[in-house]
PADREN-737435 format. One record per residue (C-alpha): x, y, z. Coordinates in steps of 0.25 Angstrom, whole numbers, padded with zeros to 4 digits, always signed. Layout:
<sites>
XYZ;...
</sites>
This chain:
<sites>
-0071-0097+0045;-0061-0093+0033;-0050-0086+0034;-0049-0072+0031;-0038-0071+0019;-0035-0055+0017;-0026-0055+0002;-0020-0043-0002;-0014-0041-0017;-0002-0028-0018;+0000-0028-0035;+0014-0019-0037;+0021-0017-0048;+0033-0024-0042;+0025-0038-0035;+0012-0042-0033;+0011-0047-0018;-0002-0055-0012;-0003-0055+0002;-0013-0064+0009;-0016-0063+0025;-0026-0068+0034;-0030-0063+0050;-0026-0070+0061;-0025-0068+0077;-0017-0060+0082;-0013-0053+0096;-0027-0047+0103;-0036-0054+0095;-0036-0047+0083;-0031-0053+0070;-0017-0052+0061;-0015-0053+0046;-0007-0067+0044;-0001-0066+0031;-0001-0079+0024;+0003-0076+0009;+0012-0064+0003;+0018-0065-0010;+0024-0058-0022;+0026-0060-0037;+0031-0051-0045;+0022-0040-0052;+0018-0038-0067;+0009-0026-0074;+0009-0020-0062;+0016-0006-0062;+0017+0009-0050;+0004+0000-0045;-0004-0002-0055;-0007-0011-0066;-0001-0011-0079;-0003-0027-0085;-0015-0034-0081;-0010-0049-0087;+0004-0045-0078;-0003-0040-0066;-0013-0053-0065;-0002-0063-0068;+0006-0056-0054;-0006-0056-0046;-0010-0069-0050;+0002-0075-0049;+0004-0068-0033;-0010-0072-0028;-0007-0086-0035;+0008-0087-0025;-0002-0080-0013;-0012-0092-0016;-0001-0102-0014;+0006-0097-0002;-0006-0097+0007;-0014-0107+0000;-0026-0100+0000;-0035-0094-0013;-0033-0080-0013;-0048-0073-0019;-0046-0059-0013;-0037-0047-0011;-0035-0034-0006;-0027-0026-0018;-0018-0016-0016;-0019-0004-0028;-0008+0007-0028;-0003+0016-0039;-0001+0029-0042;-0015+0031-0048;-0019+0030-0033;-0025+0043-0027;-0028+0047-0013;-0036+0061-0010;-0044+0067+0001;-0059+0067+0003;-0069+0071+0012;-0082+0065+0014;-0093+0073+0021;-0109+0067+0026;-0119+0068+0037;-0120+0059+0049;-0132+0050+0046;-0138+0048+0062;-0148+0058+0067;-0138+0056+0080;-0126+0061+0073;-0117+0047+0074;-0110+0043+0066;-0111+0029+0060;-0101+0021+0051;-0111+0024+0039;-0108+0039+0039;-0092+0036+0040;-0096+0029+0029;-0105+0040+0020;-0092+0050+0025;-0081+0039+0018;-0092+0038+0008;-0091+0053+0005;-0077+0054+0005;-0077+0044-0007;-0085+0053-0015;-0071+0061-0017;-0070+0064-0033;-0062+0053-0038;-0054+0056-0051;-0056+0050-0062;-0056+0035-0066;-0050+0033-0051;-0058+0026-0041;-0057+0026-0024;-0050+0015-0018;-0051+0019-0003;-0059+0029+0005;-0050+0032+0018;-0054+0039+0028;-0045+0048+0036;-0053+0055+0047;-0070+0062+0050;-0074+0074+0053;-0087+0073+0062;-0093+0088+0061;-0082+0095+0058;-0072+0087+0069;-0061+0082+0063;-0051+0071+0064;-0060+0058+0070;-0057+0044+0065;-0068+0037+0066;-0082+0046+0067;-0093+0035+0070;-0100+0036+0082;-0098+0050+0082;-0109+0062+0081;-0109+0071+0071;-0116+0079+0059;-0105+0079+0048;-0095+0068+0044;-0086+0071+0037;-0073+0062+0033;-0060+0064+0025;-0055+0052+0019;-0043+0049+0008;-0047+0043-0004;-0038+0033-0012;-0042+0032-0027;-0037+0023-0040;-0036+0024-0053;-0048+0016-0058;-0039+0008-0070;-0030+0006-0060;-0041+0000-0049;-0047-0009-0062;-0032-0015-0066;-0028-0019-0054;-0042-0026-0051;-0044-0032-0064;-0029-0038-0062;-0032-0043-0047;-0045-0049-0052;-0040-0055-0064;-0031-0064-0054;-0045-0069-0047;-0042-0062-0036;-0055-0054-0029;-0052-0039-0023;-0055-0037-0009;-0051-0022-0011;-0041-0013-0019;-0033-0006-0007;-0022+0005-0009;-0009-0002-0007;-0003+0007+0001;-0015+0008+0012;-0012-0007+0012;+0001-0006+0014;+0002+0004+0024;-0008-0008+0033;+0002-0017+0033;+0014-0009+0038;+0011+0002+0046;+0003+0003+0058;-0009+0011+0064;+0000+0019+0074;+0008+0023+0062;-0003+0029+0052;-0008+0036+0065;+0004+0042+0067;+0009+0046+0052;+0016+0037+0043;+0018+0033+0027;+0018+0022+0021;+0026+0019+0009;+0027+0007+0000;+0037+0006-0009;+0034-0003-0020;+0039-0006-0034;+0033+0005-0042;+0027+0014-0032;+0028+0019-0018;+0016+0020-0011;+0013+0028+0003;+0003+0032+0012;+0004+0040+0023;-0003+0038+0036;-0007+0048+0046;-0015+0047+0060;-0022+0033+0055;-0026+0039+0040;-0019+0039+0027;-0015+0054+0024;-0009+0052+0010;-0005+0041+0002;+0003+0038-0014;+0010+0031-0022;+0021+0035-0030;+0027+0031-0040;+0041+0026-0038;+0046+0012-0033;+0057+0000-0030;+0056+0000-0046;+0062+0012-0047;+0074+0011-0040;+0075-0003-0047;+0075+0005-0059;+0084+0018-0056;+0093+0005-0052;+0092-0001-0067;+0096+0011-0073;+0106+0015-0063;+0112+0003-0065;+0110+0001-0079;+0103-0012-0077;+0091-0021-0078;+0079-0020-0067;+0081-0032-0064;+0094-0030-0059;+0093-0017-0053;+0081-0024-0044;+0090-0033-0039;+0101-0023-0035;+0091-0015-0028;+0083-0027-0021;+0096-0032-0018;+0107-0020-0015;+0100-0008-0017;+0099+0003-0005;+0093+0015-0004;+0106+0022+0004;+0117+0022-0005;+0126+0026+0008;+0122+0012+0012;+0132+0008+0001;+0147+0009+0000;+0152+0016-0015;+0160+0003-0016;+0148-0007-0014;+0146-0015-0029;+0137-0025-0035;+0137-0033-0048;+0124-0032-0055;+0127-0045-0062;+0124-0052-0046;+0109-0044-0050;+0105-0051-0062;+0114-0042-0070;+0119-0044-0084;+0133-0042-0082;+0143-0040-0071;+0141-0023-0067;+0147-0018-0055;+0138-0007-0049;+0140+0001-0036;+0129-0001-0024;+0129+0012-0020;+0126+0018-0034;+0113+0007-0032;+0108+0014-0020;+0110+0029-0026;+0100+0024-0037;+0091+0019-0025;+0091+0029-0015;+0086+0040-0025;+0076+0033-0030;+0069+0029-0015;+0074+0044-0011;+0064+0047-0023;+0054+0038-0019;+0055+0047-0006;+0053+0057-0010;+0040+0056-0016;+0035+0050-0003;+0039+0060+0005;+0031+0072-0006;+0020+0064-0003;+0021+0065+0011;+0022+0082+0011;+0010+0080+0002;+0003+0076+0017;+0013+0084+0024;+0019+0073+0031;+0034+0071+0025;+0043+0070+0036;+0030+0068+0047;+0026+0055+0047;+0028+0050+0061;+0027+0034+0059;+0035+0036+0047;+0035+0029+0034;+0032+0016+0033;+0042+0009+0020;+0035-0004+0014;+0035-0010+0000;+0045-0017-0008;+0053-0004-0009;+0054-0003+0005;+0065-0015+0006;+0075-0005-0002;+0085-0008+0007;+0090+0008+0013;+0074+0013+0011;+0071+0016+0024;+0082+0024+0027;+0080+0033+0014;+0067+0033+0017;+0069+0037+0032;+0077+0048+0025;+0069+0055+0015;+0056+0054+0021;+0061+0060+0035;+0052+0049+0043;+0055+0037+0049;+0053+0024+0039;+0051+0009+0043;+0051-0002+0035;+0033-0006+0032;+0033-0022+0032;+0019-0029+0035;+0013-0026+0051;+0002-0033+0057;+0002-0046+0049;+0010-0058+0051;+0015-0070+0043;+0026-0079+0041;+0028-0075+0028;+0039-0066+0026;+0035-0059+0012;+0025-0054+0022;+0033-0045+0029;+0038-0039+0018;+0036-0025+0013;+0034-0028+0000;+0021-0038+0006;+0015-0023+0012;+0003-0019+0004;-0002-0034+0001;-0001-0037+0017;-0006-0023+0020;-0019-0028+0008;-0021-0041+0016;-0022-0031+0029;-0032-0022+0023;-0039-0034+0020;-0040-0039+0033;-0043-0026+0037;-0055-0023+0029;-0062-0036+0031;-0062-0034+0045;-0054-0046+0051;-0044-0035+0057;-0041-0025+0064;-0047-0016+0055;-0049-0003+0064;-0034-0004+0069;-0029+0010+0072;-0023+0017+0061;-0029+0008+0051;-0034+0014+0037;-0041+0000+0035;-0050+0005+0047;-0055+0016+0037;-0056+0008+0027;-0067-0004+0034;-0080-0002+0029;-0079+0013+0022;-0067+0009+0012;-0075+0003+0000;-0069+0003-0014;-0079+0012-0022;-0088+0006-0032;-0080+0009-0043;-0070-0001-0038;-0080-0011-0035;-0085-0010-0048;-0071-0012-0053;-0070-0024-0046;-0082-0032-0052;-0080-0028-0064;-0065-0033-0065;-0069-0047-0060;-0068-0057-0067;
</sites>
């Protein structure tokens, strides 16, 4: 038999990253994501998520799958896509039907009708529903049960979170995918992904967010008794302190990405007054003397920023502060050097560091952060084909097998974009 290849594509407006798993034994039988390909090419017509240049865009995902094909030596056909973006919504919805056996148990088939229901929320205009999650049933009138079949009842009933995208959005982004000759598995909210590759089941029981800081946005979603509670993206990123650097500075972004990627900090008390650098040794012009700790003023008030808007959202659910597992800091941005610690600081919860779990390789771009939301893809993948632990505790992909259909719309989308 084949092997199974899972393939998951993260477009951002900084990098277009492929990263390319399969499933192999592991400890107790059960089988581990190996991750045999992860690459990244610089991004073009991409921008806060979405697509702004359908030529640009092809020409870096083509060029990625084409560097993903070569690493592992294998023909890539298939992804799972990661979609993100400020045009992304999320709201509430509850979906109410009858139990359909004279007995009164309940089968998969009215879990399903309940989900089914729960779609029929009013979608705004020109959006479309990208996932139907559900959080928890009510079985005549009893709240709070996770997982209603087998049970007796009269009235289901079952509130679930409703992800939706902008329709131009969803057609670019599938139109630039398959203009590379690449199929689509499934389109996935990035941040979903991301948060299946670096956080565990014990921690979205027990409250936590997960934030990923990337070039043009920061996405987050928080997590709470196994169900996602709220989720965003804002829009603010790396690119911003790169550019409050620039203008600080009076220079080039080129330059002013290399001092931050290279020197910058997020704690100016980190730095000594007396601490300088020469902007020439950055790809500078001309020889200019500027001082380090005036770098990581222009840094830390940006990120403080970026903070702060995280933490509105968290009062929006009434969990700033009182998230017990923390927050969990992945993405390019996360590797600010001083993050943590600031974040640690403004947020008021305990913050860690969000690098790929539960997956191993020899490849060390797969440990990365940046590598989250691709990996985290090719786990979903996994997944929702089945050939893992797909029911693990805590896990949202367990929702998501056999009730989390794209809607028609989408389908339609699909076929009509192929070439």
């Amino acid at each position: 038999m084949a092997e199974e290849i899972y393939t998951g594509l993260d477009i951002g407006s900084h990098a277009i990253r492929v990263a390319v798993g399969k499933s192999v034994p592991a400890v107790g039988g059960k089988e581990q994501v190996h991750i045999i390909g992860a690459v990244e090419v610089p991004s073009m017509g991409v921008n806060k998520g979405t697509i702004t240049g359908i030529e640009d865009a092809v020409s870096s995902v083509s060029k990625a799958l084409e560097q993903a094909e070569r690493l592992t030596g294998l023909p890539l056909s298939a992804s799972w896509v990661g979609i993100t973006g400020s045009h992304i919504l999320s709201q509430e919805s509850r979906g109410v039907v009858g139990v359909a056996r004279s007995d009164g148990e309940i089968r998969e088939e009215d879990v399903e009708r309940a989900i089914e229901a729960a779609r029929t929320v009013a979608t705004p205009t020109n959006y479309e529903i990208l996932h139907v999650i559900p959080k928890s049933f009510i079985v005549d009138g009893q709240r709070g049960i996770k997982d209603p079949v087998g049970m007796n009842g009269i009235r289901l009933e079952v509130d679930a979170l409703i992800i939706q995208g902008l329709s131009s959005q969803i057609r670019n982004l599938t139109k630039c995918v398959y203009r590379t000759g690449l199929d689509i598995e499934d389109l996935v909210y990035s941040i979903l992904a991301t948060a299946e590759a670096v956080v565990t089941g014990r921690q979205k029981e027990l409250g936590v967010c997960v934030l990923n800081i990337g070039a043009s946005t920061t996405s987050l979603a928080v997590f709470e008794e196994g169900d996602v509670l709220h989720t965003a993206v804002l829009p603010v990123g790396g690119v911003h302190v790169t550019s409050d650097i620039a203008i600080g500075l009076r220079t080039s972004l080129d330059v002013a990405e290399q001092v931050k990627l290279r020197t910058a900090t997020c704690r100016p008390d980190d730095v000594t007054k007396k601490e300088e650098m020469d902007l020439l040794e950055f790809g500078g012009m001309q020889s200019e003397i500027v001082g380090r700790r005036f770098v990581a003023d222009i840094t830390e008030a940006r990120v403080q920023e970026i903070f702060e808007l995280v933490d509105r959202e968290l009062q929006k659910v009434d969990r700033s502060g009182m998230l017990p597992a923390g927050v969990v800091l992945t993405g390019g941005g996360a590797k600010l050097a001083g993050i943590l610690e600031v974040a640690k600081d403004a947020l008021r919860l305990p913050v860690s560091l969000g690098t790929p779990i539960g997956v191993s390789s020899v490849i060390e771009r797969a440990h990365d952060p940046a590598m989250s939301t691709a990996i985290g893809l090719v786990l979903w993948g996994q997944n929702i084909r089945g050939a893992g632990d797909g029911g693990k505790f805590g896990s949202v992909l367990a929702k998501f097998k056999g009730v989390d259909k794209f809607a028609e719309g989408i389908k339609k989308i699909f076929k009509s974009l192929k070439p």
